[in-house]
C-alpha positions in Angstrom: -84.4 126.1 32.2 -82.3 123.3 30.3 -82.8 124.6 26.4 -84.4 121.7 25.1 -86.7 121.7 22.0 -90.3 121.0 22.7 -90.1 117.4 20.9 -87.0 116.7 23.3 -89.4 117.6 26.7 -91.6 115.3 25.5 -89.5 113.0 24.6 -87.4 113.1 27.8 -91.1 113.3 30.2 -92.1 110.2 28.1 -89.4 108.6 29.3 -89.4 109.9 32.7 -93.2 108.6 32.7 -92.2 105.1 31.6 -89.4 104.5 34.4 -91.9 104.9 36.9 -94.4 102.4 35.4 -91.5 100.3 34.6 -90.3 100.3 38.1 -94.3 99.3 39.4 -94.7 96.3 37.7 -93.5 96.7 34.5 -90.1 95.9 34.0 -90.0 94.7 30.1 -90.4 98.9 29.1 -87.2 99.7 30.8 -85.2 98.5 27.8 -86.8 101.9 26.0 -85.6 104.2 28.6 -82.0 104.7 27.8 -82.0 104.7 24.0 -85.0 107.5 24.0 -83.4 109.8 26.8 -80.3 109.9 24.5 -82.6 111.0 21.9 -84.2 113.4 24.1 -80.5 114.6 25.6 -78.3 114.3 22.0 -75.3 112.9 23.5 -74.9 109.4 24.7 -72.9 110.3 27.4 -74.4 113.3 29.0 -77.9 111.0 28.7 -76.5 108.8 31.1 -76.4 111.7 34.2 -79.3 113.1 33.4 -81.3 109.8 33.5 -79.9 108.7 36.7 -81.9 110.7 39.0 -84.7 109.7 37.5 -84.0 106.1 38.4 -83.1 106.6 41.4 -86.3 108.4 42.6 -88.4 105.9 41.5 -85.9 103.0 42.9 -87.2 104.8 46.4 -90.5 104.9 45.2 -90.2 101.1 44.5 -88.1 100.2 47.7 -90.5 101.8 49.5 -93.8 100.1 47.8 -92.0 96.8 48.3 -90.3 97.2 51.5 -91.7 93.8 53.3 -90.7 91.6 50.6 -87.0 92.2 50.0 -84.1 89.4 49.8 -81.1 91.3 50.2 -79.0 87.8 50.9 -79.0 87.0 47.2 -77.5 90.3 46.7 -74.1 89.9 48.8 -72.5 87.3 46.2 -73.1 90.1 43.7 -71.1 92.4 45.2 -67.8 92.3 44.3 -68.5 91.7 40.7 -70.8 94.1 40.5 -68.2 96.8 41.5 -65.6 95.4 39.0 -68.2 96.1 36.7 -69.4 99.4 37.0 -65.3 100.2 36.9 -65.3 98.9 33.4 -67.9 101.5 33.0 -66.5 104.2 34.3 -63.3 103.5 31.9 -65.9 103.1 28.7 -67.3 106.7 29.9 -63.8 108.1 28.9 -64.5 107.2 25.1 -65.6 109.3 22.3 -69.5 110.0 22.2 -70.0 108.2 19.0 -68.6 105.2 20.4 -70.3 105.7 23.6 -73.8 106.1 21.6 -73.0 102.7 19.5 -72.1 100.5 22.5 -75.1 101.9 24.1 -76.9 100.5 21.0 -75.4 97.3 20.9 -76.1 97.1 25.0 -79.8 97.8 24.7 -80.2 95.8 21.5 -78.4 92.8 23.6 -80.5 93.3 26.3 -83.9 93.0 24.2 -82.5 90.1 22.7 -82.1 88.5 26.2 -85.9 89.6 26.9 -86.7 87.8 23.7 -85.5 85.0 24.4 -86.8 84.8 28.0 -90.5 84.8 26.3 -89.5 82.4 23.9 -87.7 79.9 26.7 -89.9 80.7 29.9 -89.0 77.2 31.2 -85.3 77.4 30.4 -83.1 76.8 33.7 -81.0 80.0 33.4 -78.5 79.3 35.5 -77.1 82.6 37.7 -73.1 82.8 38.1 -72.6 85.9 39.8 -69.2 87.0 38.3 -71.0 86.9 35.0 -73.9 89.0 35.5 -72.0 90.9 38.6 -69.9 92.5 36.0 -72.6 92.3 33.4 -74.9 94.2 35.2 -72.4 96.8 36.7 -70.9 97.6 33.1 -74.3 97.8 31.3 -76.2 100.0 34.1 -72.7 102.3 34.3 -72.5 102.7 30.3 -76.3 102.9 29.3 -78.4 102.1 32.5 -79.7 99.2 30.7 -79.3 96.9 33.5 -82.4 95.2 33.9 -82.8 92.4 31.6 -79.3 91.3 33.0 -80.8 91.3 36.3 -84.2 89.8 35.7 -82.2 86.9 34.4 -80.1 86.6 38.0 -83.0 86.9 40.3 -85.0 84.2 38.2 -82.2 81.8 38.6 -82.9 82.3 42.4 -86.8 81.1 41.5 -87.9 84.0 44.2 -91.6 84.6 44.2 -93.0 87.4 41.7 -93.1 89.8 44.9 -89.7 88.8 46.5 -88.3 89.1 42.9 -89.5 92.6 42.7 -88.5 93.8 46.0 -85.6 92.3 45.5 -84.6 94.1 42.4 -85.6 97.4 43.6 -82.7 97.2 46.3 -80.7 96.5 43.8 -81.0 98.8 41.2 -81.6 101.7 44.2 -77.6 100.5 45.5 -76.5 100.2 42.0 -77.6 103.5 41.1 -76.6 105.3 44.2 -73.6 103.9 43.9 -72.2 104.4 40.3 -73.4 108.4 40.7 -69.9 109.6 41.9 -68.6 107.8 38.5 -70.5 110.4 36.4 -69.8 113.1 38.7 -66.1 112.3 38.0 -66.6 112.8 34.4 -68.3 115.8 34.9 -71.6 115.0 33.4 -74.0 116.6 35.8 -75.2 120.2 35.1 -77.3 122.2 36.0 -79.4 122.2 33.3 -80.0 118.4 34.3 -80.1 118.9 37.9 -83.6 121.5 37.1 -84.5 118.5 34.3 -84.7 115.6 36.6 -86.2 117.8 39.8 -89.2 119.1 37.3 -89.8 115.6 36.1 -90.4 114.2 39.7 -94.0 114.4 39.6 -94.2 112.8 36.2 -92.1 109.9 37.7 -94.8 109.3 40.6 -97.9 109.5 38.1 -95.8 106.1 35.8 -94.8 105.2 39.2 -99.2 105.4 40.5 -100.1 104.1 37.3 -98.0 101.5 35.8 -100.0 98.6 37.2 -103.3 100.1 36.0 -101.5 100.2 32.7 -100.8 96.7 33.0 -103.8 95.2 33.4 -105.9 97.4 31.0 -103.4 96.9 28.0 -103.6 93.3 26.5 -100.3 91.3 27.4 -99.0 90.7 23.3 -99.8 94.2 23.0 -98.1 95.7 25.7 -94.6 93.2 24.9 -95.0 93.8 20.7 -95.4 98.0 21.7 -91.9 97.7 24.1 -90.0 95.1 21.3 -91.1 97.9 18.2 -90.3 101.1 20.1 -86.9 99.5 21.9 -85.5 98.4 18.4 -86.6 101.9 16.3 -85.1 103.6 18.9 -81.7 102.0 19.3 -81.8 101.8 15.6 -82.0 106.0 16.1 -78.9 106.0 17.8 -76.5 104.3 15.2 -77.4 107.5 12.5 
């Protein structure tokens, strides 16, 4: 069993809870993730590898709920970029963990910003050049797996319908994820203390995964947004001590 304080397992099945919800319906919490599994973890790095099989098993969970409505075409211009990102990650990986923990910070704290500013602007025309958030979301994903506000941003400059956006992203995020995994096996980040982690929080995953849009719709909107803006920016703010 990976020796982890009790605190840290709750910590780390809080989290693993809030990628499934986050992966159902409610993408705005998965700005949280990252910041509290490095919490959970105590090393930005390592925090990385043990998250990823998390996301990826509720990325098939997603796929899977959303399989009719998928747009892989506005994926392939994505490509390329994306792959020059996640190499940029894979470089970052080699820096010291302090560093690592603060560019974490900065990423996450970014990527609220953007989420911000997306509920401030709703109508602004965002427009989606795919070398800039190709590499955006490939680097940010590979470093912290704090992709998604990066990529909510793309796939509403391709004005998809709310279920077609969904499905959409899901295919993405399941290649992204499946992809980038050799990077942290190269830096040796998997153990097996993470490994037993991530298999014993597969059921947690499901239940956020079952109940995320029941969450939704019983917790008022402002609520739900203030509750993932508060807990985002304490917790990034954790990992710059």
């Amino acid at each position: 069993m990976p020796p982890l304080e009790p605190w840290q397992w709750l910590v780390g099945a809080f989290s693993a809870f809030v990628v499934g919800v986050a992966k159902t319906g409610a993408p705005g919490l998965g700005t949280l993730i990252s910041p509290l599994m490095v919490i959970a973890v105590g090393d930005a790095r390592l925090a990385t590898a043990w998250t990823l099989p998390i996301l990826i098993t509720a990325d098939i969970f997603a796929v899977w709920y959303w399989r009719r409505q998928a747009e892989a075409q506005q994926l392939f211009s994505l490509a390329a970029w994306v792959m020059l990102g996640i190499a940029g990650g894979a470089f970052a990986l080699g820096l010291p963990e302090l560093a690592i923990r603060r560019m974490l910070g900065v990423i996450v704290l970014s990527m609220l910003f953007i989420y911000l500013w997306r509920r401030v602007r709703p109508a602004t025309d965002v427009h989606g050049n795919p070398a800039f958030f190709g590499i955006a979301a490939g680097f940010s994903s590979t470093v912290a797996n704090a992709a998604g506000p990066v990529m909510n941003l793309y796939l509403l400059s391709r004005k998809l319908p709310k279920e077609q956006f969904v499905a959409t992203g899901a295919w993405f995020f399941l290649v992204l994820n499946l992809v980038k995994a050799p990077v942290y096996a190269y830096h040796g980040l998997y153990s097996a203390n993470s490994l037993t982690f991530d298999a014993l929080m597969i059921p947690i995953i499901l239940a956020g995964a079952l109940t995320g849009r029941w969450v939704v719709r019983v917790m008022p909107q402002k609520v739900f947004e203030a509750a993932v803006i508060v807990l985002t920016a304490v917790s990034c703010v954790l990992l710059f001590r």
